[in-house]
BALOBA-1460 file (C-alpha; in Angstrom, 3 decimals):
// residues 290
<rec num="1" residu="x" x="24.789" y="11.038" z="3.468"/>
<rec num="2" residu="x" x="24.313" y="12.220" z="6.851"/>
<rec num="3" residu="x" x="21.250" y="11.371" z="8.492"/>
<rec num="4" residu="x" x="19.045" y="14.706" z="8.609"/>
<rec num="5" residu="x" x="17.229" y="16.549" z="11.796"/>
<rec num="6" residu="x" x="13.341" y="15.706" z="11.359"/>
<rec num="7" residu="x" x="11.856" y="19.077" z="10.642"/>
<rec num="8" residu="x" x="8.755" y="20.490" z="12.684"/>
<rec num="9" residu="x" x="6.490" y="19.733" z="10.314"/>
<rec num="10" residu="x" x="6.994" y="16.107" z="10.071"/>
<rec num="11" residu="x" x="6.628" y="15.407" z="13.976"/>
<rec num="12" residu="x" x="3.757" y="13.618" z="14.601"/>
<rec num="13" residu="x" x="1.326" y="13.373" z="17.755"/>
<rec num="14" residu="x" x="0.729" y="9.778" z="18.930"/>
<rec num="15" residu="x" x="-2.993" y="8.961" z="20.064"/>
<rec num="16" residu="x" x="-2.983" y="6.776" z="23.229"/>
<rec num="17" residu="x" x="-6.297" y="5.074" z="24.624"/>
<rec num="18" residu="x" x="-8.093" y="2.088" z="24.735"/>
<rec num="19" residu="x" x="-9.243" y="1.821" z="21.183"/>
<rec num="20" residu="x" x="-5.367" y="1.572" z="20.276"/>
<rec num="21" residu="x" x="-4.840" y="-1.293" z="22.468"/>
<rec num="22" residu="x" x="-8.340" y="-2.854" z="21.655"/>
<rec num="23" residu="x" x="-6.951" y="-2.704" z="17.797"/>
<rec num="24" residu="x" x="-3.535" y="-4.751" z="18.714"/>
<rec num="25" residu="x" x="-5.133" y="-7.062" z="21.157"/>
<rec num="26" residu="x" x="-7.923" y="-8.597" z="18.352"/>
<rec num="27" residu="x" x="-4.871" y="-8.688" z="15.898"/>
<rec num="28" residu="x" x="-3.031" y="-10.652" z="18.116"/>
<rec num="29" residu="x" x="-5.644" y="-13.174" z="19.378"/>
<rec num="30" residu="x" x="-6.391" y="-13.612" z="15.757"/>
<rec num="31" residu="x" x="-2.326" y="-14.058" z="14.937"/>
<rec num="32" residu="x" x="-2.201" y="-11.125" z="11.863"/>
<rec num="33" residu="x" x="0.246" y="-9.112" z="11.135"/>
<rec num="34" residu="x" x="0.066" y="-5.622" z="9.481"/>
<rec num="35" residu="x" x="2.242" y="-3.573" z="7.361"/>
<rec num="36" residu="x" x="1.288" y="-0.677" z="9.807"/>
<rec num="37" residu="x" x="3.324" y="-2.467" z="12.798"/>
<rec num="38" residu="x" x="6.402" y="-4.591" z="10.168"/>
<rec num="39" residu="x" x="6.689" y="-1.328" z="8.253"/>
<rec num="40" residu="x" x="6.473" y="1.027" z="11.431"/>
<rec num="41" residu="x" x="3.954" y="3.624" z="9.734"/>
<rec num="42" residu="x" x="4.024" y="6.615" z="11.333"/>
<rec num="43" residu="x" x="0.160" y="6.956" z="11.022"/>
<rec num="44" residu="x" x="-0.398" y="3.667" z="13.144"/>
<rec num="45" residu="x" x="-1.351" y="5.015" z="16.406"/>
<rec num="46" residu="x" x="-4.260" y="7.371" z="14.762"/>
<rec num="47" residu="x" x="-5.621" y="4.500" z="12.264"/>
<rec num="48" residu="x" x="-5.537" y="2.153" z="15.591"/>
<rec num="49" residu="x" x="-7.802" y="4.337" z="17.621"/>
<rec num="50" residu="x" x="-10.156" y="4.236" z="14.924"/>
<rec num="51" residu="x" x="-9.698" y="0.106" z="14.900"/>
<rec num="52" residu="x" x="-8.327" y="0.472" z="11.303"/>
<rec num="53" residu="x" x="-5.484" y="-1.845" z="9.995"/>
<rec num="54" residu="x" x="-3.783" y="-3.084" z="6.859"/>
<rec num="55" residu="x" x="-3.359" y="-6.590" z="7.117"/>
<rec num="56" residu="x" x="-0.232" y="-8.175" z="5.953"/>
<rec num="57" residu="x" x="-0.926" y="-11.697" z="4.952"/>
<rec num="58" residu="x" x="1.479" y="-14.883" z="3.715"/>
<rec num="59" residu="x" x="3.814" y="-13.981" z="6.670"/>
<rec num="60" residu="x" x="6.364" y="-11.334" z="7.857"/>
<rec num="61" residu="x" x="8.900" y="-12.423" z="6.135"/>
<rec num="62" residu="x" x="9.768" y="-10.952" z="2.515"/>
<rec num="63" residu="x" x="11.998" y="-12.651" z="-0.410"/>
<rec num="64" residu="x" x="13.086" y="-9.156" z="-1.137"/>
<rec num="65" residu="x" x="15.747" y="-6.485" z="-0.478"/>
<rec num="66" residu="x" x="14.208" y="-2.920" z="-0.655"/>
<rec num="67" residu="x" x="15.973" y="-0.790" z="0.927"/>
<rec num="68" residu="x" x="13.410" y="1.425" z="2.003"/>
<rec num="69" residu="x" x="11.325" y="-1.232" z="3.935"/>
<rec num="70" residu="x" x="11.796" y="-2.097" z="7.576"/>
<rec num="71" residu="x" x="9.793" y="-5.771" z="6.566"/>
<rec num="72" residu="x" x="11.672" y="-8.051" z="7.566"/>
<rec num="73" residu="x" x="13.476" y="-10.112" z="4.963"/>
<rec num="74" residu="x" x="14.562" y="-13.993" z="5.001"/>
<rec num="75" residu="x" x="13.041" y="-17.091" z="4.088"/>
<rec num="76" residu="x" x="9.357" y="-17.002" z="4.667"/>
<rec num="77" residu="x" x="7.013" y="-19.774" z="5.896"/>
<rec num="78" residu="x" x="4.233" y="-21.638" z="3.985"/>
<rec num="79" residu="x" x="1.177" y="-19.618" z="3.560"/>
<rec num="80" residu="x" x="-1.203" y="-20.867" z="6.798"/>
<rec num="81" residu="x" x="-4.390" y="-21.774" z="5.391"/>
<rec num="82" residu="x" x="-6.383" y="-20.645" z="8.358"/>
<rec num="83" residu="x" x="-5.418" y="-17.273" z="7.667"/>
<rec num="84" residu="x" x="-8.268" y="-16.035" z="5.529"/>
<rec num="85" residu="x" x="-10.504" y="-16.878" z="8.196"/>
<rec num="86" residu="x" x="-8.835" y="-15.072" z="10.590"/>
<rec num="87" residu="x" x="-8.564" y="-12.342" z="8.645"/>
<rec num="88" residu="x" x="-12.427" y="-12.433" z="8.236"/>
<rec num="89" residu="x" x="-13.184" y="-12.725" z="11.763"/>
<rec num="90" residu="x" x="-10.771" y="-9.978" z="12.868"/>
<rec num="91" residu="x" x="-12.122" y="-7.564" z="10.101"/>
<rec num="92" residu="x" x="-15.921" y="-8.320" z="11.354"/>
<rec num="93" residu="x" x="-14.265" y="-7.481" z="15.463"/>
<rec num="94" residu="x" x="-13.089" y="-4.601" z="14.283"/>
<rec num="95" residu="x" x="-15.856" y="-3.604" z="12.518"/>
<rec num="96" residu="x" x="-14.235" y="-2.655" z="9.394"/>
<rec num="97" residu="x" x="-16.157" y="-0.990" z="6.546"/>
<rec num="98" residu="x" x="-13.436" y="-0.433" z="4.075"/>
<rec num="99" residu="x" x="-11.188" y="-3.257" z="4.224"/>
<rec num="100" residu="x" x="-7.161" y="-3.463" z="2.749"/>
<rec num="101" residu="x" x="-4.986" y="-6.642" z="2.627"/>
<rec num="102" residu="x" x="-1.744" y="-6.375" z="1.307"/>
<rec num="103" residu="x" x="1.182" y="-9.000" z="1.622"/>
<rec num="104" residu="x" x="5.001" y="-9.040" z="1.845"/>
<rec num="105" residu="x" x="6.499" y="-10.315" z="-1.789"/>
<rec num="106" residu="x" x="6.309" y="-13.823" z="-1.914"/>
<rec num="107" residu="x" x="8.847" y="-14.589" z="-5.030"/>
<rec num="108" residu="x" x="9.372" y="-18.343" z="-3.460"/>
<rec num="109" residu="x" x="5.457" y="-18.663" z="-4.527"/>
<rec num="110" residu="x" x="5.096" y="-20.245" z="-7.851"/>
<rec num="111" residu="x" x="1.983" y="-18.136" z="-8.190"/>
<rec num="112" residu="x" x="3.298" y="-15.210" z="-6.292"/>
<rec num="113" residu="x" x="0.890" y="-15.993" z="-3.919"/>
<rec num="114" residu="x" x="-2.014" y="-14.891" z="-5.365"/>
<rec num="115" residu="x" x="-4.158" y="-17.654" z="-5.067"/>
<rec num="116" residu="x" x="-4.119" y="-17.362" z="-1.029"/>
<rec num="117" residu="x" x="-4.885" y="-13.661" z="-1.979"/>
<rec num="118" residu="x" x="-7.990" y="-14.983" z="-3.606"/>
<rec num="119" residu="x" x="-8.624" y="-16.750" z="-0.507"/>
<rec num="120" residu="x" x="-8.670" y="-14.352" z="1.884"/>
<rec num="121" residu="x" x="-11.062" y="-12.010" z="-0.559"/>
<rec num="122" residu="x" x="-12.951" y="-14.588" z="-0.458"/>
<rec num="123" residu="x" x="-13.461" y="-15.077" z="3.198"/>
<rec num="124" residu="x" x="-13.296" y="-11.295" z="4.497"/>
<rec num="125" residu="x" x="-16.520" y="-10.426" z="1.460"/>
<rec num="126" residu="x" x="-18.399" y="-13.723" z="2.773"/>
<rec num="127" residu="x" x="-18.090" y="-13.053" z="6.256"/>
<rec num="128" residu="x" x="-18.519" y="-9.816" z="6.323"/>
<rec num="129" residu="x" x="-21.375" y="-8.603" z="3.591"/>
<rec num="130" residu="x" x="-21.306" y="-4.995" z="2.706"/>
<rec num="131" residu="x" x="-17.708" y="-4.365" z="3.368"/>
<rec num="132" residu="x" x="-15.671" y="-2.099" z="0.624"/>
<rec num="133" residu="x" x="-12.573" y="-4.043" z="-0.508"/>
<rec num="134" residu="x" x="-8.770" y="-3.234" z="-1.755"/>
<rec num="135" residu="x" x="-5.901" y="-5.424" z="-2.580"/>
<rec num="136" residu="x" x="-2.425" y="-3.843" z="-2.049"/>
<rec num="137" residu="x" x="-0.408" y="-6.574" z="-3.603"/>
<rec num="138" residu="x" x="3.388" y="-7.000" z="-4.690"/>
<rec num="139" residu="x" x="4.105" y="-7.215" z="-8.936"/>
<rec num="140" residu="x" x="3.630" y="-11.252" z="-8.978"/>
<rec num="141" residu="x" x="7.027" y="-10.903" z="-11.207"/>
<rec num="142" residu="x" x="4.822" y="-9.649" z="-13.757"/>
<rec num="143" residu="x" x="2.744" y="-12.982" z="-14.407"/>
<rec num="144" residu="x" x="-0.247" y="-12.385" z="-15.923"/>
<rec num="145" residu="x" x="-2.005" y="-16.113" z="-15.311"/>
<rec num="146" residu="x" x="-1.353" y="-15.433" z="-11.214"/>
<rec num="147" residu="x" x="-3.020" y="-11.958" z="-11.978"/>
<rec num="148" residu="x" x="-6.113" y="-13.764" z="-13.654"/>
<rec num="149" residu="x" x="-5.988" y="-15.560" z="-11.132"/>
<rec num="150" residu="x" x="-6.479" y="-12.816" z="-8.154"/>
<rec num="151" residu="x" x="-8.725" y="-11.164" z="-10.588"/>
<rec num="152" residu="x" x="-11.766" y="-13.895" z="-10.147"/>
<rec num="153" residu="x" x="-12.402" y="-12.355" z="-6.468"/>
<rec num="154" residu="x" x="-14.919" y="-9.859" z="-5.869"/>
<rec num="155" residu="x" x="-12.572" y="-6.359" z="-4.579"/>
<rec num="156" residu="x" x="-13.527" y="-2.786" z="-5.626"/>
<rec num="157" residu="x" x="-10.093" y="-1.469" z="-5.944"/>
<rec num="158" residu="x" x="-6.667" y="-3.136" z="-7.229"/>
<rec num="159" residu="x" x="-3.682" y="-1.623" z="-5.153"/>
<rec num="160" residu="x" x="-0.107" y="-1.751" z="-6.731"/>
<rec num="161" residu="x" x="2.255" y="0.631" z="-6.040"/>
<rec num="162" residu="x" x="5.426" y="1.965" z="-8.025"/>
<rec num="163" residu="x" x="6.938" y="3.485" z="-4.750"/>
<rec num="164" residu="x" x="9.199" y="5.695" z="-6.913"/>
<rec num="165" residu="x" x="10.563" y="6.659" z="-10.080"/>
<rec num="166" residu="x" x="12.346" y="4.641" z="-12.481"/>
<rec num="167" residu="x" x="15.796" y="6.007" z="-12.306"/>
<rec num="168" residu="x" x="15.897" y="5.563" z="-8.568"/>
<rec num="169" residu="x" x="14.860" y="1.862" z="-8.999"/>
<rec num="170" residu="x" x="18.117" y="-0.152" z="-8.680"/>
<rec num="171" residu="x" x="19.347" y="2.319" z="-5.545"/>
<rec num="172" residu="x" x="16.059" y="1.493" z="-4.135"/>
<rec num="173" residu="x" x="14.548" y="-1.781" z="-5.019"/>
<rec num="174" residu="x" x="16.975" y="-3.691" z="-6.802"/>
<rec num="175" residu="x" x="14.743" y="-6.575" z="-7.499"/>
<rec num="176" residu="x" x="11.627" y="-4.710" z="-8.556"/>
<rec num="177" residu="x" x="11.172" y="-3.137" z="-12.131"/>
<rec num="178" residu="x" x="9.181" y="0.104" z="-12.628"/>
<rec num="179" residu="x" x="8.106" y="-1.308" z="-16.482"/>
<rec num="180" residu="x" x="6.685" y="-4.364" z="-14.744"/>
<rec num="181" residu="x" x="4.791" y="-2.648" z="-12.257"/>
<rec num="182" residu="x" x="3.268" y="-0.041" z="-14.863"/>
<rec num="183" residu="x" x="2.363" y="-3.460" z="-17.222"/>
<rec num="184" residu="x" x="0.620" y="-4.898" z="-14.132"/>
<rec num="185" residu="x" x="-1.754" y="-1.658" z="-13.233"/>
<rec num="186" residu="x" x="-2.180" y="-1.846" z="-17.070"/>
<rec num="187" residu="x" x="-3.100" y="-5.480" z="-17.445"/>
<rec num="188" residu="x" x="-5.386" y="-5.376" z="-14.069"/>
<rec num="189" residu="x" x="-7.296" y="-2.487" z="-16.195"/>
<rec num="190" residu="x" x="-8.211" y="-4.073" z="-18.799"/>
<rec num="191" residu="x" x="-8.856" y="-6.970" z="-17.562"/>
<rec num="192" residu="x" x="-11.242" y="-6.105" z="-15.048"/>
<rec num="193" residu="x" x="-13.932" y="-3.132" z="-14.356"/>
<rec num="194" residu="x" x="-12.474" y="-1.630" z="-11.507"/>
<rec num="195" residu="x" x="-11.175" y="1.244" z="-9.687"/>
<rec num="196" residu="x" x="-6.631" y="1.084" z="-9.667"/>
<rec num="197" residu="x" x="-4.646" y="2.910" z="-7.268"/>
<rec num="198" residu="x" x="-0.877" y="3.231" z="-7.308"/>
<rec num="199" residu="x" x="1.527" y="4.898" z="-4.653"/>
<rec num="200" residu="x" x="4.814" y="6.355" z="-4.155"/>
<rec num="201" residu="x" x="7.148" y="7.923" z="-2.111"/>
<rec num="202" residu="x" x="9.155" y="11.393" z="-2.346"/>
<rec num="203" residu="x" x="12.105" y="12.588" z="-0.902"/>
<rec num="204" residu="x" x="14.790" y="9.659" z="-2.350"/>
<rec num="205" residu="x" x="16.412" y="11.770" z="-4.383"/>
<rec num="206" residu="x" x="13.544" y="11.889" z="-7.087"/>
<rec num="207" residu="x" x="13.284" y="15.473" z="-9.699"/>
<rec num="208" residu="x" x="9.683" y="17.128" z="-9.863"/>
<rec num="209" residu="x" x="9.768" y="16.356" z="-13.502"/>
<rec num="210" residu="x" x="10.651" y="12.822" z="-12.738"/>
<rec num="211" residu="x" x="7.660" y="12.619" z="-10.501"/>
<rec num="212" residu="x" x="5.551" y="14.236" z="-12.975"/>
<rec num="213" residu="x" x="6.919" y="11.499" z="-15.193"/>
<rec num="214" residu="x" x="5.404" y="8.989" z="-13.008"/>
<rec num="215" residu="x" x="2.355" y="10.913" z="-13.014"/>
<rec num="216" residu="x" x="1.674" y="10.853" z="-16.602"/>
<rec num="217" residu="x" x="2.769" y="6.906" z="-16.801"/>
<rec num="218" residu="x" x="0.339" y="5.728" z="-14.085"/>
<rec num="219" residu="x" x="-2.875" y="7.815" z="-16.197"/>
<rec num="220" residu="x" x="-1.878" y="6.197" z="-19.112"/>
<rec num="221" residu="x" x="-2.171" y="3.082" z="-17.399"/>
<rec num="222" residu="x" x="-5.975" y="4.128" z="-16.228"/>
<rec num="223" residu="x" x="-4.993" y="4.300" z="-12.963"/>
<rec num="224" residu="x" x="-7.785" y="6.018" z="-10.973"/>
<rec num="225" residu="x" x="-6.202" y="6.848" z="-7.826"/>
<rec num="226" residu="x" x="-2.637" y="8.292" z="-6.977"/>
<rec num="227" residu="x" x="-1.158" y="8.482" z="-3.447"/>
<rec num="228" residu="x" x="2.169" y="10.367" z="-2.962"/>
<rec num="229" residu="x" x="3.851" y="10.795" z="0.523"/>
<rec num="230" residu="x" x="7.662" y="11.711" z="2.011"/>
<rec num="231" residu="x" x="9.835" y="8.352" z="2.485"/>
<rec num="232" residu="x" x="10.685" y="8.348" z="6.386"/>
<rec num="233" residu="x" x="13.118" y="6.568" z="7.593"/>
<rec num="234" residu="x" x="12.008" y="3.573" z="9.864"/>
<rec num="235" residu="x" x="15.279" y="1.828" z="11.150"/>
<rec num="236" residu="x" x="19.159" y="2.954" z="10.963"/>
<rec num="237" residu="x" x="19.874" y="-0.193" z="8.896"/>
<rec num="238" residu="x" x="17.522" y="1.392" z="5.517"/>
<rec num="239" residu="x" x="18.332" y="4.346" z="3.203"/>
<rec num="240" residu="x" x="18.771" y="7.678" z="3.985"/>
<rec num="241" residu="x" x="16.000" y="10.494" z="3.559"/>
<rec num="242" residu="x" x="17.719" y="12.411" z="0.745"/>
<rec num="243" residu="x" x="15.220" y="15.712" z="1.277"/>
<rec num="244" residu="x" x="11.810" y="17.116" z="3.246"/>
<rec num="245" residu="x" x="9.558" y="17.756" z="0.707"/>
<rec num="246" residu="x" x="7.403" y="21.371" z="0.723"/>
<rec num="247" residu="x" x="4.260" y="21.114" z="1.458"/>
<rec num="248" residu="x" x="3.648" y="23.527" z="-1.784"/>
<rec num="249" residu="x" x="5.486" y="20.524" z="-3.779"/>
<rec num="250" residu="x" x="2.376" y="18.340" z="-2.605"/>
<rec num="251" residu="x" x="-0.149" y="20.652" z="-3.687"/>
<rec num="252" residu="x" x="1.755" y="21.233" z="-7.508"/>
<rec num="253" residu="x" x="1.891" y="17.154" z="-7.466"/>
<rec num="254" residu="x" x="-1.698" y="17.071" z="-7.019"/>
<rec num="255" residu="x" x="-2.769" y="19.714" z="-9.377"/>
<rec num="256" residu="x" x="-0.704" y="18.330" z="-12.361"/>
<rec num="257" residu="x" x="-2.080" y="14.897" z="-11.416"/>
<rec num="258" residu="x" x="-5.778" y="16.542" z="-11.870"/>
<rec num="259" residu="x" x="-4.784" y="18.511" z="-14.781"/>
<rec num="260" residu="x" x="-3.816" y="15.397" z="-16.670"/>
<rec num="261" residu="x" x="-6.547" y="13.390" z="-15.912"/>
<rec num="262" residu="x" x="-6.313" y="11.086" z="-12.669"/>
<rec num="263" residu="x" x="-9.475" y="11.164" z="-10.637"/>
<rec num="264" residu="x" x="-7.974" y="11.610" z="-7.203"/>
<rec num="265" residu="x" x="-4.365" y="12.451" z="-6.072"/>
<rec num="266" residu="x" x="-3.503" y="12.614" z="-2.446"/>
<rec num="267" residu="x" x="-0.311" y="14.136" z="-1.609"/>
<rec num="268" residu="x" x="1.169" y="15.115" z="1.182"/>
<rec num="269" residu="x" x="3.916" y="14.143" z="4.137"/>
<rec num="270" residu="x" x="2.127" y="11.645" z="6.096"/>
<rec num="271" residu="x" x="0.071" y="9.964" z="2.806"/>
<rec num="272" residu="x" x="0.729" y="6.395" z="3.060"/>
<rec num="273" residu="x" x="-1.190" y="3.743" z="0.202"/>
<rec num="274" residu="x" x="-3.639" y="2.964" z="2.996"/>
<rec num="275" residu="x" x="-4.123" y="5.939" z="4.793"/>
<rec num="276" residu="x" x="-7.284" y="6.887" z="5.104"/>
<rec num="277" residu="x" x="-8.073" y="4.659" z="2.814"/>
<rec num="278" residu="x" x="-11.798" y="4.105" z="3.869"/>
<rec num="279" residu="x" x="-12.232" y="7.949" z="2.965"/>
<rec num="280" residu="x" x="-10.722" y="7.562" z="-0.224"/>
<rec num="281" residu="x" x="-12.955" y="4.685" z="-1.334"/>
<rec num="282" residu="x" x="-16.212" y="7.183" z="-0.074"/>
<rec num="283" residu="x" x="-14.506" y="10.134" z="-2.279"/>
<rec num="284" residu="x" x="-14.237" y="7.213" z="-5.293"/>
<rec num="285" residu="x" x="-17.817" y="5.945" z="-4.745"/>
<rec num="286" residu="x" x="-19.441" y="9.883" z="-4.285"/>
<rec num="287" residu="x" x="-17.081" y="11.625" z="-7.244"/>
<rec num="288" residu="x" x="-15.283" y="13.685" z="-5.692"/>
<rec num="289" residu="x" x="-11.950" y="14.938" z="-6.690"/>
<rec num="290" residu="x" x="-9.041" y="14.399" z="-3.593"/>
């Protein structure tokens, strides 16, 4: 498929100024990485100047082969254990009120990595009281004792996204499976009393019905929070963009979403899991629909 002209609508005004470069300076004295740089987010220069990040812990490096992620893949390093404390200190520089780790799939992990999760929750809610926190973490090949295991920190919202619908899954993410990822949102619900949030992506090739799908399978879950954006190509070396999605598609996505139940859908082009993220938890926390 030929690669398509980026319409008007999705063009996107970067925000320059000091607060930008204050942002990547404190990441890099502190060493972090963040899925808004490895994943080249097209919201990173706005959630900079606001010193806002998503840290990306265990590494840059992912064990897996999605082809819709410009993370780079290979064999990744051993988890430093100085990294939750760095974390911490970087989130308390920043001045972070709402704070969101997420990590590149670890499948080399025999927990998934999940204890170093626990780890850096730790550190980041003991060094910096009062802070809001979410975990945006990979599908830990489904094991629930690694899930019990992340579960025993103190976080406010569970993260896991489904990034698109099932019958796009082998084209897609070949080593990820949608059942698992439901079973995991599932299992982190009844587990634990707290707020879940799932994410995907439209404009692979997806049907509105097959979103709505997805829709219905993530409230059945309990799933409290829904994010929805359009998949943008980040490299030439990942998938095609198979359509632009209407912004009226957005606003259907969102009403079914309400109509069936989940608390707060946010659709629309530039939605990204972790966008805005900090107003999302205040619209959680205050009850108001999204």
């Amino acid at each position: 498929m030929a690669i398509q002209r980026l319409p008007y609508y999705l063009k996107k005004t970067l925000v320059l100024g000091g607060d930008v470069h204050k942002t990547k300076s404190i990441l890099r004295a502190h060493e972090l990485h963040t899925v808004c740089e490895s994943a080249r987010c097209p919201n990173i220069s706005e959630c900079f100047s606001m010193k806002r990040a998503t840290f990306l812990i265990m590494g840059p490096s992912c064990t897996r082969q999605c082809r819709f992620c410009s993370v780079d893949k290979g064999i990744p390093a051993v988890p430093d254990s100085n990294e939750p404390h760095m974390v911490a200190d970087a989130v308390k520089e920043l001045g972070i009120k709402h704070v969101v780790i997420t990590s590149v799939t670890r499948d080399d992990l025999a927990d998934g990595g999940a204890d170093h999760f626990l780890s850096v929750a730790r550190a980041v809610k003991q060094y910096n009281p009062g802070v809001t926190l979410e975990l945006l973490t990979p599908d830990f090949k489904g094991d629930t004792n690694a899930i019990l295991r992340l579960l025993k920190a103190d976080f406010d919202i569970f993260n896991h996204n489904v990034e698109t619908v099932p019958y796009l899954y082998k084209k897609v993410r070949p080593q990820a499976d949608y059942s698992r990822s439901i079973h995991v949102l599932k299992f982190v619900k009844q587990h634990k009393n707290i707020s879940i949030k799932s994410g995907f992506m439209v404009g692979l090739g997806e049907t509105i019905d097959q979103v709505k799908d997805v829709l219905t399978d993530l409230k059945d879950t309990g799933c409290d929070i829904v994010t929805i954006g359009q998949y943008l190509m980040p490299t030439l070396k990942n998938m095609p963009v198979h359509a632009y999605v209407e912004e009226d598609a957005y606003k259907e996505y969102e009403r079914f979403g309400h109509e069936i139940g989940i608390r707060h859908v946010y659709a629309g082009p530039f939605v990204r899991s972790s966008y805005h993220a900090q107003e999302v938890m205040d619209g959680l926390a205050a009850g108001k629909l999204l």
